[in-house]
N, C-alpha and C positions, 0 to 999 in steps of 0.2 A: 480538360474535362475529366471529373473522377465521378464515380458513385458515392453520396455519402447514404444517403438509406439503407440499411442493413438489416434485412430479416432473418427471421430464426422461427423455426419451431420444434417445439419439443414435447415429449412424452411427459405427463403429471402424474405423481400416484398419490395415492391418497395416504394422509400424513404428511409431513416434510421432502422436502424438494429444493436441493440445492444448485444451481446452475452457476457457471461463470463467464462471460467473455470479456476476452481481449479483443481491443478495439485495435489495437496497431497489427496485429495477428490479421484480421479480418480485414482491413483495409486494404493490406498485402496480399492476400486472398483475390480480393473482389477487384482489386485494381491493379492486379502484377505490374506492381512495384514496390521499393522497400519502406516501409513505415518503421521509424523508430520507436524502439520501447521506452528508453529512454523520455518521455513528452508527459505533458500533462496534457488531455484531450478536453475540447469541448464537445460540448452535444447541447441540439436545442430541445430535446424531448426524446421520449420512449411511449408508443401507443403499445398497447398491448389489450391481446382479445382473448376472451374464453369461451367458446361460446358452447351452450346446453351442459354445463357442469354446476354443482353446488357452490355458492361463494367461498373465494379463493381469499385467503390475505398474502398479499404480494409486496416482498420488501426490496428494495435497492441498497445492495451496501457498498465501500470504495475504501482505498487507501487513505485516510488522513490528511490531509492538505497543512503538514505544521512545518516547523523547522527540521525536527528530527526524523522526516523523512527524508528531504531532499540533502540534508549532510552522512545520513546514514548510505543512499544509494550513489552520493558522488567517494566516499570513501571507499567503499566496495569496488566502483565501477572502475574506478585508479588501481586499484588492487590487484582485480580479476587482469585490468590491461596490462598492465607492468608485467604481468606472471607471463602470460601470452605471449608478449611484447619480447621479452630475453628467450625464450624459447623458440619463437621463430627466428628469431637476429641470429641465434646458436644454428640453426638449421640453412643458413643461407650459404650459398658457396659459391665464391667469385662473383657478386654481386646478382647472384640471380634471384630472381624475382620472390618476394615473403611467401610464403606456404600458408599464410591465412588465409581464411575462405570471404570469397569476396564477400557474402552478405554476411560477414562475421556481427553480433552487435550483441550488449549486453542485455540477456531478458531472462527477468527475474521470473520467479515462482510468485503466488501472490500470498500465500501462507502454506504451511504442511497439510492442509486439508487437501487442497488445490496438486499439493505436488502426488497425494497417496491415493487422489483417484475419486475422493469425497464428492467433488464437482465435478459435475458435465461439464466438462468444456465444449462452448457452444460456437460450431461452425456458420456462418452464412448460407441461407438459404438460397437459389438460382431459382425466380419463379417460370414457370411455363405454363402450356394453358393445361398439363395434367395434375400438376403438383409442382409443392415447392420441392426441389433436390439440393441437397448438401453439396455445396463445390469445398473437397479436397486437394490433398496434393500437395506437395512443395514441404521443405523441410523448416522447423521450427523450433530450434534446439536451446534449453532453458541454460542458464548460465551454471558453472560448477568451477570450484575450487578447488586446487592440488593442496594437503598441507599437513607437514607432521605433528603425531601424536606427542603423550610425554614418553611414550617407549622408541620414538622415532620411525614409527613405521607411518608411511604413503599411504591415503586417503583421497578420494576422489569425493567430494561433499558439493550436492546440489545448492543451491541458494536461495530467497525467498526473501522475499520486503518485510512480513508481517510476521509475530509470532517468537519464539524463544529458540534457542538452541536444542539441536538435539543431537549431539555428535558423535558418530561420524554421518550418522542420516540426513540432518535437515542442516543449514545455517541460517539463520533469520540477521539479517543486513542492522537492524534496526537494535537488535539484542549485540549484537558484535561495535556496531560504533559506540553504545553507551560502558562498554568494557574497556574502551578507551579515553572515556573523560574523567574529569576530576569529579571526587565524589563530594555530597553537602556537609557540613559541616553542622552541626547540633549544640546548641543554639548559634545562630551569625547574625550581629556580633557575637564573640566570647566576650561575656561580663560576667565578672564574681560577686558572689552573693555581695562584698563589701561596698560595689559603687555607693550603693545609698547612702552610706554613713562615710564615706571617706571627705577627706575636708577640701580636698580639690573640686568636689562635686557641689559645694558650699558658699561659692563665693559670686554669684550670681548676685543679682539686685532684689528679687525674690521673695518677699514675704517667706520664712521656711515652712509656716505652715502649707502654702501654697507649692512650694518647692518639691518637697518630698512625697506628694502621692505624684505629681507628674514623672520623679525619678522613677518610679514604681512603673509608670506605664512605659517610661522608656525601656527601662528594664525588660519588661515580660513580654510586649506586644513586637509582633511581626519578625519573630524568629526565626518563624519557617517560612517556606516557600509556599505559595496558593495551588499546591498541587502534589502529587503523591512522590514520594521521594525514600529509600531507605537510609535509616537514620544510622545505621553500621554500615560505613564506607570500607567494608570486607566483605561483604554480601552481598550481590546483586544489583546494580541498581534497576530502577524500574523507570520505565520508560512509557509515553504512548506508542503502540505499536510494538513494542515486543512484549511485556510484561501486563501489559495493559492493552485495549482495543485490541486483540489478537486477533479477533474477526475481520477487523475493519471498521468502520462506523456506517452507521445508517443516514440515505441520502434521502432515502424518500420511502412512505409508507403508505399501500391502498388496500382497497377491497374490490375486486373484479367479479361483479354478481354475474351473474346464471339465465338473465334476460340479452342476451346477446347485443350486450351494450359495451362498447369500446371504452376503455378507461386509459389515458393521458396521463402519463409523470411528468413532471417539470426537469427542467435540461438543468447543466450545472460545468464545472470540475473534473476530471479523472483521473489522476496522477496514476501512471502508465498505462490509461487507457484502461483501466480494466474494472468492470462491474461486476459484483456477486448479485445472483437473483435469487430470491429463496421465496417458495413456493409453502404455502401450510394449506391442507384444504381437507375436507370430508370423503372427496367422491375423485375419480382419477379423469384424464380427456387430454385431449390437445389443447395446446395453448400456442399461439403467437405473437411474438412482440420484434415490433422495429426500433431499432434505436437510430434516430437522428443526428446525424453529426453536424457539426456547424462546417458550414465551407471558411476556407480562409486560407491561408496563403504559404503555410506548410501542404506543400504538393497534394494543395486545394483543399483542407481540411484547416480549421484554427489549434491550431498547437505548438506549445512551445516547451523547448527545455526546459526540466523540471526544478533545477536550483532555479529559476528566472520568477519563481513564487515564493522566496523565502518571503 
């Protein structure tokens, strides 16, 4: 038996309103026990209430669900472990016991917003018959990297799924793996202006008049890629998720009116559990929203390692 309902409430003001929770955070919370960050979380829903305030626009945003998330945090997670990993092996003597901390586990930042404070990170609510109370407590420590400069000097660098480098301050996971791949090529294939007229390209059965505007579109068409890419494999590449979608993407978008009417998001996805909330509204109040987990059979919630979605 777990709890998966998880409420929250929080302070609104008027203007923007950024909130975030972690769901494998709050699970651990609510259910001491350890929930990995590592997962991609289901949920069946989010109700969420406002009630005697001016209409609210209430947005849902989340990690990306692509490829180049789940290879960016399995790169990193190998990384950060490995580092760890010889560091404690270096520290054992005569086979005694690893100096890792039992509930060691890798958990990211969810962008540099997230890590500088921008967002509420939003606790679980403990309802009673006075009020809801915040249950805190327990330690929850985000992942960080040891690693030298070009001067060689030791740095201690936070980490974060979403978002660009900003070093030695932030590491964005997602900006760090695409610094490791091969960059595109402009145009692919490489063809020279001569294919059309060379006599090797001639000898087809082809009518030429018919021949040669097709050469033309084989030539020019579908050279690039369907999607943003730099064309100077010196410079940066861009990425979803670090260079691009730096926020996260949008899951779901409502409006929460002022007649003390319940409004319902639709459930989904969450790669590492974790939800941006962002608040826009006229007039300030309380606001409550429960998010629904799905039960299933990660120690009673549906989640699964997060490469298991490429």
């Amino acid at each position: 038996m777990n709890q998966v309902d998880l409420g929250f409430e929080m302070s609104v003001a008027a203007g923007a309103n950024y909130k975030i929770i972690d769901l494998a955070r709050c699970l651990s919370l609510m259910n001491r026990k350890m929930y990995r960050s590592g997962m991609v979380y289901s949920i069946d829903g989010i109700s969420v209430a406002c009630p005697n305030t001016v209409t609210n626009e209430f947005e849902v945003w989340k990690i990306p669900e692509i490829y180049n998330v789940s290879q960016a945090y399995k790169l990193a997670f190998e990384t950060w472990k490995r580092q760890r990993a010889d560091a404690a092996e270096n520290n054992e003597i005569d086979d005694s016991p690893s100096p890792m901390g039992r509930w060691s586990d890798f958990k990211l930042w969810y962008n540099d917003h997230h890590l500088a404070g921008d967002y509420d990170e939003l606790l679980p609510a403990g309802i009673d018959v006075a009020a809801w109370n915040d249950i805190t407590g327990g330690e929850w420590n985000r992942a960080d990297i040891v690693f030298y400069d070009a001067a060689n000097a030791v740095h201690t660098m936070p980490l974060g799924m979403l978002g660009l480098d900003n070093i030695p301050s932030y590491g964005g996971v997602i900006d760090a793996w695409g610094d490791t791949r091969t960059g595109i090529m402009v145009p692919d294939p490489l063809l020279p202006d001569s294919f059309s007229e060379s006599w090797i390209g001639h000898t087809g059965p082809a009518a030429e008049a018919l021949e040669e505007p097709v050469e033309v579109l084989i030539a020019d068409e579908n050279d690039h890629p369907p999607y943003q890419y730099e064309s100077d494999p010196t410079l940066a590449p861009k990425y979803t998720g670090a260079s691009i979608a730096r926020d996260g993407v949008p899951h779901s978008i409502q409006l929460v009116n002022s007649i003390d009417q319940n409004t319902h998001v639709s459930g989904g996805l969450f790669p590492l559990g974790m939800l941006v909330l962002k608040f826009f509204g006229l007039d300030s109040g309380q606001m409550k929203v429960i998010v629904h987990c799905t039960r299933g059979k990660y120690k009673g919630v549906a989640a699964l390692p997060l490469g298991d979605f490429n």
